[in-house]
VMD Tcl script that builds the backbone (N, CA, C; Angstrom):
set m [mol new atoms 513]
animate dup $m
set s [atomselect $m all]
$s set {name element resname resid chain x y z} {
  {N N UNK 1 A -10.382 -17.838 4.098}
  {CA C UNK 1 A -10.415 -16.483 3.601}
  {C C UNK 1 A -9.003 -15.929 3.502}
  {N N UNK 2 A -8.046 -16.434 4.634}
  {CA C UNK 2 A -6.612 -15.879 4.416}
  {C C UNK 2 A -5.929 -16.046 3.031}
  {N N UNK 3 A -6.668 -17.177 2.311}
  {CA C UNK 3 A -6.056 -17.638 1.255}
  {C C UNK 3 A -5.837 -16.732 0.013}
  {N N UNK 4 A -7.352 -16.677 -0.029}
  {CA C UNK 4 A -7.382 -15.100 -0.827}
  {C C UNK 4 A -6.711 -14.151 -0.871}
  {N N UNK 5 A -6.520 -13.495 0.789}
  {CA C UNK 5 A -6.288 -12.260 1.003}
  {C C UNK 5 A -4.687 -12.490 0.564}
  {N N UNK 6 A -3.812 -13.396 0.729}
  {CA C UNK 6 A -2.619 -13.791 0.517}
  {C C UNK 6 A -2.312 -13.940 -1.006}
  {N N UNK 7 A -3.428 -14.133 -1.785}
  {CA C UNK 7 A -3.164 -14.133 -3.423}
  {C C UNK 7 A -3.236 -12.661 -3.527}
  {N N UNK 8 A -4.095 -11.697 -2.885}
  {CA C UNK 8 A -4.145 -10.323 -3.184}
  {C C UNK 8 A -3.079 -9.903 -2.723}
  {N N UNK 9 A -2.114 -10.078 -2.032}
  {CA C UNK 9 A -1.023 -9.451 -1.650}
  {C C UNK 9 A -0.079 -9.191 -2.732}
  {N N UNK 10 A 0.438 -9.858 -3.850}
  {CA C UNK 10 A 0.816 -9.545 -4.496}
  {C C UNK 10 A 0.490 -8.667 -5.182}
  {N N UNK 11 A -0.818 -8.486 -5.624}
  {CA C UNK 11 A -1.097 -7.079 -5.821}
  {C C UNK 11 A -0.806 -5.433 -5.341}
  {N N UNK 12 A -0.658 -5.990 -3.938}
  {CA C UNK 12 A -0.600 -4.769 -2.680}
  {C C UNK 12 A 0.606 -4.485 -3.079}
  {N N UNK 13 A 1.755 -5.447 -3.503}
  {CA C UNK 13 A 2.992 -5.432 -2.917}
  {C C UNK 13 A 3.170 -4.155 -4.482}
  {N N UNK 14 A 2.737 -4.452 -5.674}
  {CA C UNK 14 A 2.742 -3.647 -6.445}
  {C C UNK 14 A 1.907 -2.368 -6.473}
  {N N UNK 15 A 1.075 -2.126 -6.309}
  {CA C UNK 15 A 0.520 -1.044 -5.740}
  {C C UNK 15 A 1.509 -0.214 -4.832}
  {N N UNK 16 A 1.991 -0.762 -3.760}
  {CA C UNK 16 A 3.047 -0.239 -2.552}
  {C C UNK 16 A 3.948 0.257 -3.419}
  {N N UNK 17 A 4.447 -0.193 -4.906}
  {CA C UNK 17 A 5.300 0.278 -5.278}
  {C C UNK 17 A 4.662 1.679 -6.241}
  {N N UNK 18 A 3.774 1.980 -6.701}
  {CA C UNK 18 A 3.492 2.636 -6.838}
  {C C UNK 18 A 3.273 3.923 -5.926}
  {N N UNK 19 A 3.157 3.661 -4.690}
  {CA C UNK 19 A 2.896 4.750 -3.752}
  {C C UNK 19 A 4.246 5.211 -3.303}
  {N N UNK 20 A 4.867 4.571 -3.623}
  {CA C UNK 20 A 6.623 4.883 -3.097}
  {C C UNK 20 A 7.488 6.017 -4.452}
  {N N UNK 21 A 6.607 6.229 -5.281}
  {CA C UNK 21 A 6.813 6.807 -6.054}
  {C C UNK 21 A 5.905 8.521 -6.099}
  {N N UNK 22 A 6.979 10.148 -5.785}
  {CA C UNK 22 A 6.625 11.157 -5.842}
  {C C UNK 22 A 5.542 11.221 -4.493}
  {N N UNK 23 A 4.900 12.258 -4.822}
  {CA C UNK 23 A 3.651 12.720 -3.799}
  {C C UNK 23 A 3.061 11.826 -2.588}
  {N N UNK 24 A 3.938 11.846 -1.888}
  {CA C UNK 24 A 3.995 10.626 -0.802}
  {C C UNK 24 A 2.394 9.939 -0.149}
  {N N UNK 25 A 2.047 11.200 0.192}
  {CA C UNK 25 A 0.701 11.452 0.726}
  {C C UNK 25 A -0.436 11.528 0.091}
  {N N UNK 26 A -0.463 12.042 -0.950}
  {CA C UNK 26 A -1.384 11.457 -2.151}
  {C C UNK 26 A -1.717 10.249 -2.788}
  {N N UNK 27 A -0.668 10.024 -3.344}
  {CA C UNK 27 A -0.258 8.475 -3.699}
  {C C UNK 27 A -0.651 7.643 -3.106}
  {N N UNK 28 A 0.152 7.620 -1.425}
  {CA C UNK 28 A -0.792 6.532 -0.652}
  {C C UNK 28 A -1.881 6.398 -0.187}
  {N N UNK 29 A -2.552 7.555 -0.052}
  {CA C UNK 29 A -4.640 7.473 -0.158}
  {C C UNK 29 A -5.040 6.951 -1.007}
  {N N UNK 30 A -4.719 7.255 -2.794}
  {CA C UNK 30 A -4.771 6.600 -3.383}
  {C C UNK 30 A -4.603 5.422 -3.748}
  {N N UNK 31 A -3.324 4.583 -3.320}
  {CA C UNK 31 A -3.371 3.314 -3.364}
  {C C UNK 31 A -3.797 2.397 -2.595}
  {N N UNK 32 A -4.121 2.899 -1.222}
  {CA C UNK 32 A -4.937 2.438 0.139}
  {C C UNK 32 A -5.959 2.280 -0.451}
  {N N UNK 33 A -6.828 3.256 -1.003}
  {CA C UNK 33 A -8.612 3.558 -1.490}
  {C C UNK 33 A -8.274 2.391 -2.901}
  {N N UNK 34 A -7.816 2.044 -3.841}
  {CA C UNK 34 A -7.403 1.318 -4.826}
  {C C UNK 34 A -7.158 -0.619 -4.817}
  {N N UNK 35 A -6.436 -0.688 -3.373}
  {CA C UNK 35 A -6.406 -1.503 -2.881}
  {C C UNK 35 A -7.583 -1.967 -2.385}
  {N N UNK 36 A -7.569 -0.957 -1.131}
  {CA C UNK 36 A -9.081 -1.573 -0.833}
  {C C UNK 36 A -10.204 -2.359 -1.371}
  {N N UNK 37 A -10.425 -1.221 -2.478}
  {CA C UNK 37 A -11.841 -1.843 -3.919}
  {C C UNK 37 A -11.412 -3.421 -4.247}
  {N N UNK 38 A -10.172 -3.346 -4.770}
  {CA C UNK 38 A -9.465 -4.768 -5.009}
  {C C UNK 38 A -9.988 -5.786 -4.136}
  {N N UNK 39 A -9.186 -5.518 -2.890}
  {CA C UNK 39 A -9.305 -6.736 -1.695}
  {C C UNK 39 A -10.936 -6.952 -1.744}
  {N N UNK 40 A -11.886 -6.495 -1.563}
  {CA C UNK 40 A -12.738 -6.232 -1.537}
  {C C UNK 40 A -13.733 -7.159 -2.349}
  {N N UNK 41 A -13.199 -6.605 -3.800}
  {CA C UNK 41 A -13.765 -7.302 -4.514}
  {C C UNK 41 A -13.744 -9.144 -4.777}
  {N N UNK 42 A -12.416 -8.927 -4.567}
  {CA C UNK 42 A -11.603 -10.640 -4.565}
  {C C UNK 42 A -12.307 -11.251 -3.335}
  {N N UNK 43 A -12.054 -11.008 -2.244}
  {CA C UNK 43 A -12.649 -11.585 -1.164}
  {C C UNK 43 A -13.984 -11.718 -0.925}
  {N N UNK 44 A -14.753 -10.537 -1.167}
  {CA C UNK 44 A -15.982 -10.091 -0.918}
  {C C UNK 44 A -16.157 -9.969 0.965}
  {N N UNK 45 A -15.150 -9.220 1.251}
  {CA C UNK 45 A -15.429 -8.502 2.823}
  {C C UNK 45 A -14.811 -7.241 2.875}
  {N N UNK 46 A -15.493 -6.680 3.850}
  {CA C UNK 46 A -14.951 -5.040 4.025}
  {C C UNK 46 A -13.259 -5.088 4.376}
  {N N UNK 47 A -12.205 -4.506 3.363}
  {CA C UNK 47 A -11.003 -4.248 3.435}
  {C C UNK 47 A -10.639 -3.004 4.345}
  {N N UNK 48 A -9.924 -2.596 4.984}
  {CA C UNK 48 A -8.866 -1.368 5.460}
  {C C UNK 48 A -7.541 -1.695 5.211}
  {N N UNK 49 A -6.974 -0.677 4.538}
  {CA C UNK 49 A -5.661 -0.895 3.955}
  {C C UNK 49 A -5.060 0.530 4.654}
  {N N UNK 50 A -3.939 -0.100 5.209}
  {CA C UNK 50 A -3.053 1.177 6.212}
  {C C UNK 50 A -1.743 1.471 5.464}
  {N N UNK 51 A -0.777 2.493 4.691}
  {CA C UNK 51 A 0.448 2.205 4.251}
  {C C UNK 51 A 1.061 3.629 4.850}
  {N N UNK 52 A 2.329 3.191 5.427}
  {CA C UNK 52 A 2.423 4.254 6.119}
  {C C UNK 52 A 4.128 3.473 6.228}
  {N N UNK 53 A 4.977 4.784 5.745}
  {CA C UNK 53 A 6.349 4.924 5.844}
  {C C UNK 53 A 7.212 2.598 5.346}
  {N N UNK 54 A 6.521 2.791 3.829}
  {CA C UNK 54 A 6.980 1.448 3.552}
  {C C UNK 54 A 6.492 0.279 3.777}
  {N N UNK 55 A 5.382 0.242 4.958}
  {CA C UNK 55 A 4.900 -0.504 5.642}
  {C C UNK 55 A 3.278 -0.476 5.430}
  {N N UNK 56 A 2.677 -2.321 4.815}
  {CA C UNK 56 A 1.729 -2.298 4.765}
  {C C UNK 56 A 0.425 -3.219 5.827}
  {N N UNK 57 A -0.881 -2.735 6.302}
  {CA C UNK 57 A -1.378 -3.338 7.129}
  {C C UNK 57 A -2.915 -3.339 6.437}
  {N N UNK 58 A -3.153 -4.611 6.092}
  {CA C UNK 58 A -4.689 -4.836 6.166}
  {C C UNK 58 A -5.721 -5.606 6.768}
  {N N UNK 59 A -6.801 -4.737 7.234}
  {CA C UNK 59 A -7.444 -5.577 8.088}
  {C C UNK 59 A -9.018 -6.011 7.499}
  {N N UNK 60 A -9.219 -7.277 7.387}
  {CA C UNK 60 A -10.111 -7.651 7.551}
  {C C UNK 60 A -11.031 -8.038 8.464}
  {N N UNK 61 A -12.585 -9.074 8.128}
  {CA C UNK 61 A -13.319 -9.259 9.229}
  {C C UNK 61 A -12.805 -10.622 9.968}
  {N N UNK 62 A -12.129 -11.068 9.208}
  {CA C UNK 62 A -11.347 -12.286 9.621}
  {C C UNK 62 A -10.127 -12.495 10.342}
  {N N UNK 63 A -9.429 -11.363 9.951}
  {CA C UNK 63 A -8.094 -11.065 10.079}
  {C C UNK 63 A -7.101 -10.032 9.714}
  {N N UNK 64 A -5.942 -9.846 10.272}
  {CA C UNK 64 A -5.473 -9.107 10.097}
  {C C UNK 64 A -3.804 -9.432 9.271}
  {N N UNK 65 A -3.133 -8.422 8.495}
  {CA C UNK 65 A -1.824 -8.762 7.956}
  {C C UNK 65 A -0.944 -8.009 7.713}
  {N N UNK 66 A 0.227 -7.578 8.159}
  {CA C UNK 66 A 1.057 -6.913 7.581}
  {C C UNK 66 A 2.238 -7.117 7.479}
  {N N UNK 67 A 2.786 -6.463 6.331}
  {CA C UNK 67 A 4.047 -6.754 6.049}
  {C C UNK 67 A 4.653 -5.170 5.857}
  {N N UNK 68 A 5.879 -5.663 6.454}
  {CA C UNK 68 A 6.391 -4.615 7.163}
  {C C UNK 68 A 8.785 -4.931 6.255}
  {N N UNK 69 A 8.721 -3.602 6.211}
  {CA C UNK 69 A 10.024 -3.067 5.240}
  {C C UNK 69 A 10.907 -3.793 6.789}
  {N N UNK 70 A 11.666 -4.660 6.835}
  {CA C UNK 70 A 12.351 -4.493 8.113}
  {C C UNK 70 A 13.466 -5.447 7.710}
  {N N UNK 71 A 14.729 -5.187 8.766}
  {CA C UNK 71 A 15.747 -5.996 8.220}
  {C C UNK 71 A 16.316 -6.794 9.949}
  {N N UNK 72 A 14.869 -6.896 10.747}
  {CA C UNK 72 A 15.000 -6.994 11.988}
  {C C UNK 72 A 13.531 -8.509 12.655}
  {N N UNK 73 A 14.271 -9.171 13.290}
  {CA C UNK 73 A 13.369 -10.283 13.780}
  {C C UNK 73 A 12.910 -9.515 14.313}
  {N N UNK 74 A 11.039 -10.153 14.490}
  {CA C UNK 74 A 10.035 -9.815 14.698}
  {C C UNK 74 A 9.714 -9.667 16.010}
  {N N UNK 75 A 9.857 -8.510 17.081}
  {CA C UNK 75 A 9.708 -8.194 18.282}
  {C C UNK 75 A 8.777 -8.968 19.047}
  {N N UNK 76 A 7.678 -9.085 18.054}
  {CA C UNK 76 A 7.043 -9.587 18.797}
  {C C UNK 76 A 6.382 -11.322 18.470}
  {N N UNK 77 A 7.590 -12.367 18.002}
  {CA C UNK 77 A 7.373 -13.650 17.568}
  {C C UNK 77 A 7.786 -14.276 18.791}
  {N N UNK 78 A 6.626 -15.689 18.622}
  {CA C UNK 78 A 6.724 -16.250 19.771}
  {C C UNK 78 A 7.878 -16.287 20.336}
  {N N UNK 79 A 7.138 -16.615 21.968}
  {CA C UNK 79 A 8.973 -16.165 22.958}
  {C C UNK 79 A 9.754 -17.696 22.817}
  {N N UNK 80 A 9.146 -19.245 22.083}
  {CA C UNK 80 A 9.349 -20.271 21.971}
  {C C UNK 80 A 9.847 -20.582 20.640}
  {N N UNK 81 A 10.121 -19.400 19.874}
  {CA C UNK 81 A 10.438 -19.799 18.592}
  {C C UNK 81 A 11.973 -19.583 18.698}
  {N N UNK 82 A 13.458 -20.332 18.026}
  {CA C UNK 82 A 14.739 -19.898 18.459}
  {C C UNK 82 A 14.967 -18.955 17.307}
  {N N UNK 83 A 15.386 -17.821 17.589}
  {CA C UNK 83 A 16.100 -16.637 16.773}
  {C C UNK 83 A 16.324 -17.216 15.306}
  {N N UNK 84 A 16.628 -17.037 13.946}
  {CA C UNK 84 A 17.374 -17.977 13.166}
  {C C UNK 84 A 17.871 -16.704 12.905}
  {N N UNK 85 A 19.492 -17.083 12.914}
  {CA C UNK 85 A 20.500 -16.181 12.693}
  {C C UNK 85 A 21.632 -16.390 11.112}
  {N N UNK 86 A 20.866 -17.624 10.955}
  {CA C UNK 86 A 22.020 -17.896 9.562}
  {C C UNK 86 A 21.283 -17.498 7.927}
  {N N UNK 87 A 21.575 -15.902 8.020}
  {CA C UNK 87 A 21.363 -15.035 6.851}
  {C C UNK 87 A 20.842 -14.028 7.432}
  {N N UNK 88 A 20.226 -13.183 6.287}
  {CA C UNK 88 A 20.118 -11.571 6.606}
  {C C UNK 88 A 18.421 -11.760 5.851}
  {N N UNK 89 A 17.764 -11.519 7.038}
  {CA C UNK 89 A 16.349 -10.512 7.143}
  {C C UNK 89 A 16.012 -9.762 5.936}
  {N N UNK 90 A 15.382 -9.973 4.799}
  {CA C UNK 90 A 14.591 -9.127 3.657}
  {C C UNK 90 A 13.757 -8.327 3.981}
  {N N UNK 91 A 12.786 -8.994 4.236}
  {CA C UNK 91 A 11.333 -8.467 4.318}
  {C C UNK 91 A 10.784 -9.552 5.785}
  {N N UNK 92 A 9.333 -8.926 6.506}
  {CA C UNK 92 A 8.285 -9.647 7.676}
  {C C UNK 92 A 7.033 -9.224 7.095}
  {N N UNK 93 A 6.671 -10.373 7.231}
  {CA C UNK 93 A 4.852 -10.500 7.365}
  {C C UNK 93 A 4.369 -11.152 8.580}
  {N N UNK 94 A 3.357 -10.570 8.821}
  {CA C UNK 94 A 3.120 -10.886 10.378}
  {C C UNK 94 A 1.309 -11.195 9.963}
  {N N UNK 95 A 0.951 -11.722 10.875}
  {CA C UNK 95 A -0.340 -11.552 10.503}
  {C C UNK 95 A -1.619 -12.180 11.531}
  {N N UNK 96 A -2.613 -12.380 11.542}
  {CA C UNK 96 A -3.527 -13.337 12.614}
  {C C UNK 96 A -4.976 -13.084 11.877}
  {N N UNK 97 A -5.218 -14.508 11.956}
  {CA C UNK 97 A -6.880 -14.996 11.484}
  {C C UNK 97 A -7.456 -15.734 12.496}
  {N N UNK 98 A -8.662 -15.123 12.616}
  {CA C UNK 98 A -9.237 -15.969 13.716}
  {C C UNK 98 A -8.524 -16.063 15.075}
  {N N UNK 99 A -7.636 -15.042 15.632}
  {CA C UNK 99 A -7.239 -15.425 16.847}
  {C C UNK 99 A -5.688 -15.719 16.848}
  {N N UNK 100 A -5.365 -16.643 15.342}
  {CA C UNK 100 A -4.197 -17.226 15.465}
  {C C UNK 100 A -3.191 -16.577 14.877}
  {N N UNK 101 A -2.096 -16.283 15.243}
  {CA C UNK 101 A -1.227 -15.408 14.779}
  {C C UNK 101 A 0.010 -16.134 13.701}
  {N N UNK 102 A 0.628 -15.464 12.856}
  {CA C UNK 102 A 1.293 -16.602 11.809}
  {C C UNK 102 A 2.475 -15.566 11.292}
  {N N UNK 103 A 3.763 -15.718 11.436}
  {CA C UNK 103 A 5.161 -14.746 11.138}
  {C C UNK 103 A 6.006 -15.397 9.711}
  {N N UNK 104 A 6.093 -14.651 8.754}
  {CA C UNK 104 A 6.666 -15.210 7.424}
  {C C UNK 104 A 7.968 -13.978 7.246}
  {N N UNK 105 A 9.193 -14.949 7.921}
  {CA C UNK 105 A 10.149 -14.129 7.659}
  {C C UNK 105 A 11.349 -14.494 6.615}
  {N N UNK 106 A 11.656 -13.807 4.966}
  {CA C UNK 106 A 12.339 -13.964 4.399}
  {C C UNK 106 A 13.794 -13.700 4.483}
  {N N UNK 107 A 14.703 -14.344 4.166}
  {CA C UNK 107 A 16.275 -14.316 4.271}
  {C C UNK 107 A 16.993 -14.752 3.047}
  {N N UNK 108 A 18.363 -13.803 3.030}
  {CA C UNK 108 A 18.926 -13.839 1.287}
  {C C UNK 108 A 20.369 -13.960 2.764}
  {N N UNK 109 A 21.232 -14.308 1.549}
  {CA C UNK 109 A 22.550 -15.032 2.167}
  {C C UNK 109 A 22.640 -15.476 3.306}
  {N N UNK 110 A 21.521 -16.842 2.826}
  {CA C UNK 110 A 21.652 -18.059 3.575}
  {C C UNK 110 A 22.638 -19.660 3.538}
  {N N UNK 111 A 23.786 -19.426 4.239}
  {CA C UNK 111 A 24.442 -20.795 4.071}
  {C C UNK 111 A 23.862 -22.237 3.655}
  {N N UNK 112 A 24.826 -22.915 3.073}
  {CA C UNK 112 A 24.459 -23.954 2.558}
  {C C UNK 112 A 23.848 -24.758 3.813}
  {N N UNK 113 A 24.616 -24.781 5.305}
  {CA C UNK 113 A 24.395 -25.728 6.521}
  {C C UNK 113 A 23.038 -24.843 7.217}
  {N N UNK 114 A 22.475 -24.280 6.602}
  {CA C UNK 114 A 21.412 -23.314 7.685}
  {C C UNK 114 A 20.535 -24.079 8.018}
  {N N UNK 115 A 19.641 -24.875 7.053}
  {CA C UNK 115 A 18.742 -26.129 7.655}
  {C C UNK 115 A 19.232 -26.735 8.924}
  {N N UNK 116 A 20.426 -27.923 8.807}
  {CA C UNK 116 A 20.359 -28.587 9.522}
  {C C UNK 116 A 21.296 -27.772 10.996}
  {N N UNK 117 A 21.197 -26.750 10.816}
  {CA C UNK 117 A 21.751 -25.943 12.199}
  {C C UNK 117 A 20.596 -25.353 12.846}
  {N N UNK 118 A 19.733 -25.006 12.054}
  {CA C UNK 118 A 18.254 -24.718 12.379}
  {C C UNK 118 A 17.796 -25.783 12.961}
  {N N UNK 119 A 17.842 -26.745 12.591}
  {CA C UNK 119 A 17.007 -28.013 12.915}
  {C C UNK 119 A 17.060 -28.139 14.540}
  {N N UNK 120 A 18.591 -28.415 14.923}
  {CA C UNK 120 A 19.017 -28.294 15.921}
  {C C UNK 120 A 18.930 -27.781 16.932}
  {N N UNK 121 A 18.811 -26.115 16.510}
  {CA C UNK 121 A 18.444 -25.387 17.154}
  {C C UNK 121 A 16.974 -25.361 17.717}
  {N N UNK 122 A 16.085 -25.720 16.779}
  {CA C UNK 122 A 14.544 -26.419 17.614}
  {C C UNK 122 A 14.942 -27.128 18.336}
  {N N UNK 123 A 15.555 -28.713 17.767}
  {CA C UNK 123 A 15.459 -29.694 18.661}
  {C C UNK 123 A 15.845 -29.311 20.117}
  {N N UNK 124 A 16.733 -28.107 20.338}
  {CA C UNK 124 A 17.210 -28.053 21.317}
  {C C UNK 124 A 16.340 -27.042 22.344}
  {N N UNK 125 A 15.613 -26.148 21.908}
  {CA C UNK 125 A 14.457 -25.641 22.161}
  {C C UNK 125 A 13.078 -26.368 22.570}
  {N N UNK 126 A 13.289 -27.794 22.520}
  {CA C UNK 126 A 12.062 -28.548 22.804}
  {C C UNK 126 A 10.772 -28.968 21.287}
  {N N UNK 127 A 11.403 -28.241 20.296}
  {CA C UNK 127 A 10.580 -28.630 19.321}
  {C C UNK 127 A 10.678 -30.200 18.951}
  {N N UNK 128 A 9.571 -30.697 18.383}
  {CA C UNK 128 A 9.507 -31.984 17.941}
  {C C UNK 128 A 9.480 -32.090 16.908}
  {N N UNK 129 A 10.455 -32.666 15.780}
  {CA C UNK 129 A 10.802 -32.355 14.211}
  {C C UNK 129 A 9.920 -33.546 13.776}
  {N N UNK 130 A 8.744 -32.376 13.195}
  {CA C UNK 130 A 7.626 -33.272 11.803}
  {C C UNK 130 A 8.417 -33.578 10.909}
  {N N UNK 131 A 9.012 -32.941 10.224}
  {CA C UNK 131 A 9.378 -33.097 8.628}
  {C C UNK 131 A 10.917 -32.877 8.456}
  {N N UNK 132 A 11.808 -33.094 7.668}
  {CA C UNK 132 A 12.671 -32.732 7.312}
  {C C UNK 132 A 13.629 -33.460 6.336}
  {N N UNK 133 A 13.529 -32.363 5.184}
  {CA C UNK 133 A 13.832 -33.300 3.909}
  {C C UNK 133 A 15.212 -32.290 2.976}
  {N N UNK 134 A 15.951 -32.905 3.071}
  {CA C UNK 134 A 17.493 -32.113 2.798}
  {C C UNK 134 A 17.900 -32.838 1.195}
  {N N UNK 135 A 18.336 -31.894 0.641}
  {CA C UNK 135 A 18.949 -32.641 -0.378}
  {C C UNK 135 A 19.850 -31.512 -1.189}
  {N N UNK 136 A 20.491 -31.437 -2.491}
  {CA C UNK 136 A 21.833 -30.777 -2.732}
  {C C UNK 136 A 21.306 -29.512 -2.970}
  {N N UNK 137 A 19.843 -29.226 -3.504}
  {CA C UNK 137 A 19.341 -27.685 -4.019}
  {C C UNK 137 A 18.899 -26.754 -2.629}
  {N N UNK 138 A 18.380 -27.624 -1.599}
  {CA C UNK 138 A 18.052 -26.922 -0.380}
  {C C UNK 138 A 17.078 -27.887 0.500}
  {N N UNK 139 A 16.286 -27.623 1.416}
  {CA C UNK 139 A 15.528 -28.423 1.881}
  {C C UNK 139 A 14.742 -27.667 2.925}
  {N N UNK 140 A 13.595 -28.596 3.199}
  {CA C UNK 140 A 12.521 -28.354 4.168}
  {C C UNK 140 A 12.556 -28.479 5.220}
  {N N UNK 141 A 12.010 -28.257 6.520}
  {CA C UNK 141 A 11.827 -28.553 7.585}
  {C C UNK 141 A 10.490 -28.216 8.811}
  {N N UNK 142 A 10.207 -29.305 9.330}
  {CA C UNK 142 A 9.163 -28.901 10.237}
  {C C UNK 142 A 9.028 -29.155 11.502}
  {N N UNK 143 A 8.992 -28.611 12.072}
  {CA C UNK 143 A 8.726 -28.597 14.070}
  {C C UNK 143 A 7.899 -28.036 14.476}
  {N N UNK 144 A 7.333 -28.882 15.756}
  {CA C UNK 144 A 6.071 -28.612 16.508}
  {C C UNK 144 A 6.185 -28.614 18.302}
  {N N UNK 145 A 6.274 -27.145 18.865}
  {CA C UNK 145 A 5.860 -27.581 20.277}
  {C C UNK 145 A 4.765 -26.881 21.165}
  {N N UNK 146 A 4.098 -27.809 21.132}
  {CA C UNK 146 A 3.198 -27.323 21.847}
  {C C UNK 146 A 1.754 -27.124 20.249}
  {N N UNK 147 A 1.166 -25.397 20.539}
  {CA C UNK 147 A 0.440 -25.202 19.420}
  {C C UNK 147 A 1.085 -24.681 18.511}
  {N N UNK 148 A 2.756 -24.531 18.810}
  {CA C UNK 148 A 3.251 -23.342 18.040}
  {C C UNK 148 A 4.137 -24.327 16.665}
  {N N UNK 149 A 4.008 -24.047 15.717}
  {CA C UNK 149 A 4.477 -24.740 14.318}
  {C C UNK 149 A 5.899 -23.727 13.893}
  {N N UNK 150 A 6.912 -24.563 13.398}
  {CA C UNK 150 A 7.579 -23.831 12.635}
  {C C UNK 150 A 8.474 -24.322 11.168}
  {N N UNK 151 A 8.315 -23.936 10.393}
  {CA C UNK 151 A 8.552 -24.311 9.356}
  {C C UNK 151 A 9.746 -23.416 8.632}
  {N N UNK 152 A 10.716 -24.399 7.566}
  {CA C UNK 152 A 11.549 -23.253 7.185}
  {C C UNK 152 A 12.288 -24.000 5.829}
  {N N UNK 153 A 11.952 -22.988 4.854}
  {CA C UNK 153 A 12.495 -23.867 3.309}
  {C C UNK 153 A 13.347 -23.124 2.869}
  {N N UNK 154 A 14.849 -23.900 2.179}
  {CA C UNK 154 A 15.695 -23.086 1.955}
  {C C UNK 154 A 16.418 -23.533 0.579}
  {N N UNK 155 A 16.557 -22.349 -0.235}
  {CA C UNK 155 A 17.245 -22.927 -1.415}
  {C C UNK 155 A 19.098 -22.802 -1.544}
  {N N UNK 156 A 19.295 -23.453 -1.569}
  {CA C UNK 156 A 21.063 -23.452 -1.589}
  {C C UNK 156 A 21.584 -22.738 -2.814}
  {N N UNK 157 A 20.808 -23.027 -4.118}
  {CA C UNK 157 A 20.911 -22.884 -5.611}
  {C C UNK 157 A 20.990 -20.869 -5.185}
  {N N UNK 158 A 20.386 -20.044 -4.672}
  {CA C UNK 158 A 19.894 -18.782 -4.908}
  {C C UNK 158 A 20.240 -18.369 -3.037}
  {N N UNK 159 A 20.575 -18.835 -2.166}
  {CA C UNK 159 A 21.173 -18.729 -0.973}
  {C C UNK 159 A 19.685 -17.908 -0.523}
  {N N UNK 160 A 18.787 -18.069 -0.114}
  {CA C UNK 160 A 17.297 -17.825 0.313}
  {C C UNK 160 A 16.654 -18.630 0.958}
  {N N UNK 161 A 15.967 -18.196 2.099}
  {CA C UNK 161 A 14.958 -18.841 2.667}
  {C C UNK 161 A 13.893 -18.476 3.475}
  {N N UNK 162 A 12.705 -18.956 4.150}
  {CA C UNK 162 A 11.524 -18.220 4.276}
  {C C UNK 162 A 11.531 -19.172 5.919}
  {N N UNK 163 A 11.426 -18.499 6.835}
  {CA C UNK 163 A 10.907 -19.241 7.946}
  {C C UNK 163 A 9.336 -18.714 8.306}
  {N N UNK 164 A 8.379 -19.946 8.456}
  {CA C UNK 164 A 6.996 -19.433 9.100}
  {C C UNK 164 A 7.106 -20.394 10.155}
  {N N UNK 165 A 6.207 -19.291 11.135}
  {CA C UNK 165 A 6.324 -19.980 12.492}
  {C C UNK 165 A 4.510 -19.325 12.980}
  {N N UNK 166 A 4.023 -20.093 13.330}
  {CA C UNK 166 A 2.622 -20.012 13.479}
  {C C UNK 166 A 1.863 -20.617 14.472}
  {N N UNK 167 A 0.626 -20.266 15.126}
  {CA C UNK 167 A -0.192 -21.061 16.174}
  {C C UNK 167 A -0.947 -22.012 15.572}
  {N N UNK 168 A -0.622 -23.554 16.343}
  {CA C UNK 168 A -1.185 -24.449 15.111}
  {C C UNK 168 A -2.831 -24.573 15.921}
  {N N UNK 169 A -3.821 -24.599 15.139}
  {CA C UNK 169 A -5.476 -24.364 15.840}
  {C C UNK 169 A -5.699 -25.877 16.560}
  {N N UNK 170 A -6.243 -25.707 17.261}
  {CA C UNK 170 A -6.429 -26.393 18.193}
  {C C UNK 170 A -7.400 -27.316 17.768}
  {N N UNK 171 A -7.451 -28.703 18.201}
  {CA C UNK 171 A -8.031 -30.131 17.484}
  {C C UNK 171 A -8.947 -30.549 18.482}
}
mol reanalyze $m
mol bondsrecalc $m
mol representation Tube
mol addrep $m
């Protein structure tokens, strides 16, 4: 069901921009109540859509998601995940389905060496590196300790990258 709700986000994210525009408080009832119908419809489960000062939160029966205006690591991401400090914070999405909680944090002027300093920085944290695939445009990476997953793709070409770090469900 997250899958969905994650294709509807792009929607939200435009909508949000609509509410950021004039009559603050109007606007965003309106695009909350607008949204809602949307999510709603796409998914087929009862939506609540919260937008409040930039910041959006929707909850479903499954789960919950928000993404939040911030230029600040996530207070509250695992205490096992290491900081990543190489670039600057865009945007956070935070979110939990079923119990499991899942952090998607974007970054713009990201060095060319940020992967494999990242990498490191797990390894040295105790993570156990699944994946990791480097090459001249940017590259992937994956680590696992414990239930906690972290993943992080970076483009060199556009200096960007996305770290998710998530509870991996239990087998």
């Amino acid at each position: 069901m997250l899958p969905r709700l994650l294709i509807c986000l792009a929607l939200v994210v435009a909508i949000a921009a609509f509410a950021g525009c004039g009559k603050k408080q109007a606007d965003e009832k309106l695009a909350e109540r607008m949204t809602e119908e949307m999510l709603e419809q796409a998914t087929g489960q009862k939506a609540d859509v919260d937008m409040k000062d930039g910041d959006i939160t929707i909850k479903t029966e499954t789960g919950e998601v928000t993404l939040t205006e911030t230029s600040q690591w996530p207070s509250d991401m695992f205490d096992v995940v290491p900081r990543f400090d190489h670039g600057t914070i865009e945007r956070v999405h935070s979110g939990s389905e079923s119990g499991l909680r899942k952090f998607n944090v974007w970054y713009k002027d990201v060095p060319d060496d940020a992967s494999d300093k990242y990498l490191e920085q797990l390894k040295d944290a105790g993570f156990q590196q699944q994946i990791a695939t480097m090459g001249p445009q940017g590259g992937m990476l994956g680590a696992q300790k414990g239930n906690i997953a972290v993943q992080f793709m970076h483009s060199r070409d556009d200096k960007t990258g996305v770290l998710i770090a998530y509870e991996a469900p239990a087998e």
